[in-house]
C-alpha positions in Angstrom: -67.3 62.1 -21.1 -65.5 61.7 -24.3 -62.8 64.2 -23.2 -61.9 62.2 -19.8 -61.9 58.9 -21.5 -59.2 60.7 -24.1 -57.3 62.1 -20.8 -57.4 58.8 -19.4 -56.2 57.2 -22.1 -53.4 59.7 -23.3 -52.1 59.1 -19.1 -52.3 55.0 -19.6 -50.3 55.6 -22.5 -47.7 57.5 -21.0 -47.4 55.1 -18.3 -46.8 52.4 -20.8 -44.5 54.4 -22.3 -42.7 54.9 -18.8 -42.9 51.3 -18.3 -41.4 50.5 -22.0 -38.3 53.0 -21.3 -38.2 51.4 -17.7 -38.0 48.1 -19.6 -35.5 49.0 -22.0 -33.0 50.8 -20.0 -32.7 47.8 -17.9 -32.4 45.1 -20.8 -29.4 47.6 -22.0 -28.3 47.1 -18.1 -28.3 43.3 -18.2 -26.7 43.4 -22.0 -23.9 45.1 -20.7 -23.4 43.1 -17.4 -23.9 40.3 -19.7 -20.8 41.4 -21.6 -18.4 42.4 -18.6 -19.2 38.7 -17.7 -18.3 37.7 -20.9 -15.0 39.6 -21.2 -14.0 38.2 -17.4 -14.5 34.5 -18.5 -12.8 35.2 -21.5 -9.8 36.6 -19.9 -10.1 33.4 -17.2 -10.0 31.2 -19.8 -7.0 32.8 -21.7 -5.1 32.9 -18.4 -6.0 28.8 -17.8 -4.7 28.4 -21.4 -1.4 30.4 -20.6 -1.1 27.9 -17.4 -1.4 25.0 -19.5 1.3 26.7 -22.1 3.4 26.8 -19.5 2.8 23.0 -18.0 3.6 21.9 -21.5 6.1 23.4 -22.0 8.2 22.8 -18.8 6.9 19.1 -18.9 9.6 18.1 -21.2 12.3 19.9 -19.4 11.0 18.5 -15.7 11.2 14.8 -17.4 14.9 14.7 -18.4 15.6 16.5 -15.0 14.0 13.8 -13.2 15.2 11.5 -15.6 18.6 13.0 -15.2 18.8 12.5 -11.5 17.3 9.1 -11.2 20.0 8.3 -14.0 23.0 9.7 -12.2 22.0 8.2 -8.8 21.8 5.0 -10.6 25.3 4.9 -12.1 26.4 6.2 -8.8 24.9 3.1 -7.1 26.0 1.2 -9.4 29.7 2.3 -9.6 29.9 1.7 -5.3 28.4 -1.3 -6.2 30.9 -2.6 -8.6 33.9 -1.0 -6.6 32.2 -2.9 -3.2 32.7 -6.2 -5.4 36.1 -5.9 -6.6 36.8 -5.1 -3.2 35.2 -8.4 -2.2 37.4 -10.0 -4.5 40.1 -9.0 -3.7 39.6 -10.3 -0.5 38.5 -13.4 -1.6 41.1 -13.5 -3.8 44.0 -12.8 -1.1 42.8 -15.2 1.1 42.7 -18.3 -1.3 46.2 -17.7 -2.4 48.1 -18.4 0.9 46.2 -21.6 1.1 45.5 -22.6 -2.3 
C-alpha cells in the first residue's frame, strides 16, 4: 500500500511539475508579447513626436507665408484703391475748372 501511495504521489508530482513548466513557459510568452507591445508604442509615440517636430517647426514658416500673402494682397488693394481715387479726382477736378 505504501508503495502505490509513493507511485501515486511521485506521478501528482510530476504533473505539478508539468503544470509549473506549462505555467512558466507561457508567463515568458506573455513577457515577451508584453515587450513587442511595448517597443511598437514606443516607436508610435516617437513617430507622433517627430509629427509634432515637424508642425512646429513649419508653423512659423506657414505664418509669415500667410502673413505675407494677406499683406501683399492688401497693399495691392490698397494701391488700386488709391490710384481709383486720384483718378476720381482728377475728374472731379477737370470738371470744376471749366465752370468754376
Amino acid at each position: 500500500m505504501a508503495e502505490a501511495d509513493n507511485s501515486l504521489m511521485l506521478t501528482i508530482l510530476r504533473e505539478i511539475r508539468a503544470d509549473t513548466n506549462q505555467h512558466r513557459t507561457m508567463l515568458l510568452q506573455v513577457i515577451e508579447i508584453l515587450r513587442r507591445h511595448d517597443r511598437r508604442f514606443d516607436e508610435i509615440e516617437r513617430r507622433f513626436g517627430d509629427v509634432e517636430h515637424r508642425i512646429s517647426d513649419t508653423r512659423a514658416d506657414l505664418e509669415l507665408m500667410l502673413k505675407a500673402e494677406l499683406l501683399g494682397r492688401l497693399t495691392h488693394f490698397e494701391t488700386r484703391m488709391d490710384e481709383r481715387i486720384a483718378e476720381l479726382e482728377d475728374r472731379l477736378s477737370a470738371v470744376e475748372r471749366p465752370g468754376g
